[in-house]
C-alpha positions in Angstrom: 42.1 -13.8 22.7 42.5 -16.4 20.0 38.2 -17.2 20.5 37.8 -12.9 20.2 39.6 -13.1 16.9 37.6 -15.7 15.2 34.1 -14.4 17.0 35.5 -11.0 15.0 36.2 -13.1 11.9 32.9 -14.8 12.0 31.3 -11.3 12.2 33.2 -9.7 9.7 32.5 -12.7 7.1 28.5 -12.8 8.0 28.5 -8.7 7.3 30.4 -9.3 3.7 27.7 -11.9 3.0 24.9 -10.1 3.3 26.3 -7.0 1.7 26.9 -9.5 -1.2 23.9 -10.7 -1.3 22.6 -7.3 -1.2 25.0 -6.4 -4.1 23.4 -9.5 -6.4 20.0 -8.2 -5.8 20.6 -4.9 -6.9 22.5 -6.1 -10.1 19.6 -8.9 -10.5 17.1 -5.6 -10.8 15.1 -6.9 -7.7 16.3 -5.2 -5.3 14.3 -4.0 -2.7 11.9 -7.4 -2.2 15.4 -9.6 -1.8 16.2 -6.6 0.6 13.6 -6.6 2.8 13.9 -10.3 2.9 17.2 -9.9 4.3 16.2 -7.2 6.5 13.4 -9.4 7.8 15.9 -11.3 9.7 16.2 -8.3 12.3 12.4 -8.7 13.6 12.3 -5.3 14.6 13.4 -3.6 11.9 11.4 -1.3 9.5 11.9 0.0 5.7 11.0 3.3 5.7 11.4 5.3 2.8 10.8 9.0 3.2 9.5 11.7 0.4 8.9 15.3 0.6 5.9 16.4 -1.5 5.9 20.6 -1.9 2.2 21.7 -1.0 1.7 25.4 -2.0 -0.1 27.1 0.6 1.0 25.0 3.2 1.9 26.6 6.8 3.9 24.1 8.3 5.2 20.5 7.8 2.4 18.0 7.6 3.5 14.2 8.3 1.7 10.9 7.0 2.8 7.6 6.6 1.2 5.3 4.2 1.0 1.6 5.0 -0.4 -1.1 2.8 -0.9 -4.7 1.9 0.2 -6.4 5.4 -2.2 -9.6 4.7 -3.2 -10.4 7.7 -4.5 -14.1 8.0 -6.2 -14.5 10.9 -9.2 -16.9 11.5 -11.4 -19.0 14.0 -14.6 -20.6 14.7 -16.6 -18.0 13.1 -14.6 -18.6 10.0 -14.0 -22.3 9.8 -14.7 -22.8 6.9 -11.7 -20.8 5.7 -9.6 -22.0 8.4 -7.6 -24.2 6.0 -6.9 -21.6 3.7 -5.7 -19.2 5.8 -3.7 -21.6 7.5 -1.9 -21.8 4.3 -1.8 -18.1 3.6 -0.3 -17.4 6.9 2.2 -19.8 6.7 3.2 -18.5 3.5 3.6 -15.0 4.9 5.3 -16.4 7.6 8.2 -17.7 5.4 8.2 -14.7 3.4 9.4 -12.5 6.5 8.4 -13.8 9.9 4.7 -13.4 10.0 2.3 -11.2 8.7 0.7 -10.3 12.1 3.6 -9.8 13.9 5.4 -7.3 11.1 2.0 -5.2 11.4 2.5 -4.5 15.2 6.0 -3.8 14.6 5.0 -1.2 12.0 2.5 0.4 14.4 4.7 0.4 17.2 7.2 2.2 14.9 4.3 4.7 14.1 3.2 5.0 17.1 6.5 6.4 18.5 6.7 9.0 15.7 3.3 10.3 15.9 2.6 11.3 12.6 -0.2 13.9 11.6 -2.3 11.2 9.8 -2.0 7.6 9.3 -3.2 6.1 5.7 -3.9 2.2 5.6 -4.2 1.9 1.6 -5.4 -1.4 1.4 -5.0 -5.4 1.5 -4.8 -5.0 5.5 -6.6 -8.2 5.6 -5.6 -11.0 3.1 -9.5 -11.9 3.5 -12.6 -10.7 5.7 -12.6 -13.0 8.7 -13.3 -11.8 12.0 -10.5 -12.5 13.7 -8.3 -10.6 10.7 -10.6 -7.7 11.0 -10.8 -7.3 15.1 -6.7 -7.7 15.2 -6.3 -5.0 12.7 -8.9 -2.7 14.7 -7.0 -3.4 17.8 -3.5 -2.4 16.6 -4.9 0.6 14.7 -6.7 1.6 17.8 -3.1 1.7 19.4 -1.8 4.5 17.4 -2.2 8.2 18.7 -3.1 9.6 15.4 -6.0 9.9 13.5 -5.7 7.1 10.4 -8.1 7.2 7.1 -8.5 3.5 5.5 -9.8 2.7 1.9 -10.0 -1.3 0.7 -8.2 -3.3 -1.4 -8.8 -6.2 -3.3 -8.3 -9.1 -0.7 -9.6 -7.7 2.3 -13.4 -8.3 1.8 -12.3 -11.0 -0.1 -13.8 -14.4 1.6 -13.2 -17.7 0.1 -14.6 -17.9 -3.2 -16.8 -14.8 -2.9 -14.2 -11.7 -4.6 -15.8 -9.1 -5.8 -19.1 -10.8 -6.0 -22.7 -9.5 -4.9 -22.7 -11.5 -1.7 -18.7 -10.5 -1.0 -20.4 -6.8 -1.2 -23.4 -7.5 0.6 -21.8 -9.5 3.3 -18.2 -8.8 4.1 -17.2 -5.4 2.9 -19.8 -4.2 5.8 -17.3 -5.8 8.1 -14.8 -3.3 7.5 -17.3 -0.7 9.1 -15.9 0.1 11.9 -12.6 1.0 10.9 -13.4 2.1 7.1 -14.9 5.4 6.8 -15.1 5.2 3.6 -18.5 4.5 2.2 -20.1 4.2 -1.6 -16.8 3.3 -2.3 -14.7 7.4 -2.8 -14.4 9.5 0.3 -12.9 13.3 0.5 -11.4 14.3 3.5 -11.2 18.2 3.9 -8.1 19.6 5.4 -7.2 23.2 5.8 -4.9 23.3 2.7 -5.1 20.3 0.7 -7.9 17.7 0.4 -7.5 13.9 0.6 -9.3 11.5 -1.8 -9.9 7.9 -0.8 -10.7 5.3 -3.2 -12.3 1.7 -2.5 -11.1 -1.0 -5.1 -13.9 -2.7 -6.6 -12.0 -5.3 -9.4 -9.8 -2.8 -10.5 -12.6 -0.2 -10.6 -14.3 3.0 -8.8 -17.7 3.7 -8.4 -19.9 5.9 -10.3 -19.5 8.7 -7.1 -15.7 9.1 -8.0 -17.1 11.9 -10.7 -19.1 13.8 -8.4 -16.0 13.7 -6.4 -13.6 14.8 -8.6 -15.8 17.6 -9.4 -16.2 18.8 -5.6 -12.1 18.5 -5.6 -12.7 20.8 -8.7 -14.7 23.6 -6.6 -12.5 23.2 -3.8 -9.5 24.2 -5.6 -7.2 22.9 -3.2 -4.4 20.7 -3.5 -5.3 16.9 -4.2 -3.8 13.5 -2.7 -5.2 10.4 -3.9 -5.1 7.1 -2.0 -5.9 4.7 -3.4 -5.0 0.9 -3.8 -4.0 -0.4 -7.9 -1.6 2.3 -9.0 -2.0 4.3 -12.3 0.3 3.4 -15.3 2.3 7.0 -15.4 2.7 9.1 -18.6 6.3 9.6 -18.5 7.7 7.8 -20.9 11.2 6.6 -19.5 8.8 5.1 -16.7 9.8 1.7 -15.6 6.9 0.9 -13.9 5.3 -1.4 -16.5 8.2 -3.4 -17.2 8.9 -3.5 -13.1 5.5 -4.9 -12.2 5.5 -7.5 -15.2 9.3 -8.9 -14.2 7.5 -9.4 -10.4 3.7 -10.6 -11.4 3.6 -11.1 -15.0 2.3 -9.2 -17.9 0.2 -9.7 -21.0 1.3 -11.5 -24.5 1.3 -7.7 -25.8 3.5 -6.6 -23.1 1.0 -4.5 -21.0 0.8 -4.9 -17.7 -2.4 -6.5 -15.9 -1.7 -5.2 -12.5 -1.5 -1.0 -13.0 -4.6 1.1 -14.4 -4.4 3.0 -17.2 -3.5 2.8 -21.0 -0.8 -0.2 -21.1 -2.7 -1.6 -18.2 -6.0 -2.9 -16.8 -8.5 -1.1 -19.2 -10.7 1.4 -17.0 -14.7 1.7 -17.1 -16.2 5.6 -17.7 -15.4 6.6 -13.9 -11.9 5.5 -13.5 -11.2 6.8 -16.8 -12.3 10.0 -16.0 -10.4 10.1 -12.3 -7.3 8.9 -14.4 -7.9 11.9 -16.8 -8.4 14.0 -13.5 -5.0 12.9 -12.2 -3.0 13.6 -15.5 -5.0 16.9 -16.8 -3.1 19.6 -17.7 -3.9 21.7 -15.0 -4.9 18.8 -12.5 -4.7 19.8 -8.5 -3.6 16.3 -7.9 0.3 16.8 -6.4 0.7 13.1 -5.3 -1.6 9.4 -5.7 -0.1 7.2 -3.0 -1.2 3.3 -4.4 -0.1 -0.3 -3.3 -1.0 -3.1 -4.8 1.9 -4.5 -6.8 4.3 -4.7 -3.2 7.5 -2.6 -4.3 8.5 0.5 -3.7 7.6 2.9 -6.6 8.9 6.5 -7.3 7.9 8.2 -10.8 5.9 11.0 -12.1 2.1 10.9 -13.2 2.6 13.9 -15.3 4.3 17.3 -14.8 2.3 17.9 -11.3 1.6 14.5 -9.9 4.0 12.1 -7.7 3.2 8.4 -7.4 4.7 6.6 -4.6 4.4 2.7 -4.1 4.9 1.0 -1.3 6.5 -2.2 0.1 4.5 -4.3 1.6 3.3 -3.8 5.2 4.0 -8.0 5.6 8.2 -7.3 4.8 7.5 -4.1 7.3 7.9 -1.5 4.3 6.3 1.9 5.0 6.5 5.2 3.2 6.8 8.3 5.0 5.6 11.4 3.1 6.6 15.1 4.9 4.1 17.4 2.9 5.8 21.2 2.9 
């Protein structure tokens, strides 16, 4: 009897310590990082925050989950010349929350049992373009039931040295080919009553296609969701974003931040301007941009018809799940 009581009293104490700890992270105003953290500890746990989006025309309840920025860091022979660094990247991921790898096949386990509508993979799946990354990405992804659309982000043709540079494009963004669809960098995916626009980062940037895009999204007339990977700095003007981002990555000497896109962010070139005057246009079909990228969860308003959702990262097992209706 006298062991059940203190077993009981061990429990009870361990459950007012983390709900402390949970308490200081909120009041600290970093909350849901230090959360996952803590929720890490249960290896088959996942965050899952859920969103309804309203989608006029819409016939029935459409499901997606969004998933980004799992950094996987995998390598082998064929990549041993990176070996040391991933080695080093996966450890760090592995103190962060129990392994990068392993969080992803919990996540599409987790998807796999819901069996969403769609799957979106929103970028930084790889920390960098080795082979082995690559193939044990395509493998879980091929495990799912679902059909998934995948657009790049900024690590995962990264290799070594080579980001962003002509041989990374040349050379390792190809090996993405056979699970990114996506190709000249913007994608549109046609459904019956909305339209899905995926965006490749390139440094912060979209290709020159994005504005033929956005005028085929135009003609179409349907309702618009944008994935892409950098999220957009949001009109609203009681938006915390900026100052959010800057507490976790650091901002400029003036105060902007250097990890969104937008006005009191990275500076666009003449097509990203002119998708991030698509977005926020008065009359703009675009109902919700789902980003990563800055590895928080994110909830605000573009403008008066546009949601933007962050995610956690896929490496802490943070997911969004967005019910369209």
């Amino acid at each position: 009897m006298k062991d059940k009581i203190i077993k009981t009293t061990m429990y009870a104490g361990a459950v007012f310590i983390v709900v402390s700890l949970i308490a200081i992270l909120i009041v600290l105003r970093i909350p849901q990082r230090g959360v996952n953290k803590l929720k890490s500890l249960n290896k088959f746990n996942v965050s899952v925050y859920e969103e309804k989006i309203d989608i006029e025309g819409l016939e029935k309840p459409f499901e997606i989950y969004f998933v980004a920025d799992s950094h996987i860091s995998l390598c082998d022979d064929r990549d041993k010349e990176l070996a040391e660094k991933c080695s080093e990247r996966y450890q760090a991921f592995m103190f962060d929350s129990k392994g990068a790898d392993e969080n992803f096949s919990t996540i599409i386990k987790y998807i796999r049992k819901d069996d969403p509508d769609l799957v979106i993979f929103g970028g930084d799946i790889a920390d960098e373009a080795t082979y082995a990354s690559i193939e044990f990405i395509e493998k879980e992804i091929g495990k799912l039931r679902c059909p998934y659309l995948f657009c790049m982000g900024n690590h995962d043709f990264e290799y070594g040295n080579e980001y962003f540079s002509e041989k990374a494009y040349d050379e390792y963004l190809s090996r993405f080919d056979s699970i990114n669809e996506v190709r000249e960098s913007v994608e549109i995916r046609h459904f019956d009553e909305f339209d899905i626009l995926l965006l490749d980062d390139a440094n912060n940037r979209f290709g020159a296609e994005t504005v033929s895009a956005i005028e085929e999204l135009k003609r179409s007339g349907k309702p618009v969701i944008i994935a892409e990977h950098v999220p957009l700095v949001p009109d609203d003007p009681d938006s915390d974003l900026i100052e959010r981002t800057n507490e976790v990555w650091g901002g400029n000497e003036d105060g902007s931040s250097r990890v969104l896109l937008g006005t009191g962010g990275i500076y666009p070139d003449e097509p990203t301007s002119q998708l991030i005057g698509f977005v926020k246009e008065e009359d703009s079909p675009v109902r919700l941009v789902l980003a990563g990228h800055i590895h928080f969860f994110h909830r605000d308003m573009i403008n008066d018809n546009a949601v933007q959702l962050t995610t956690d990262p896929a490496y802490e097992r943070g997911i969004i799940k967005i019910i369209l209706y």
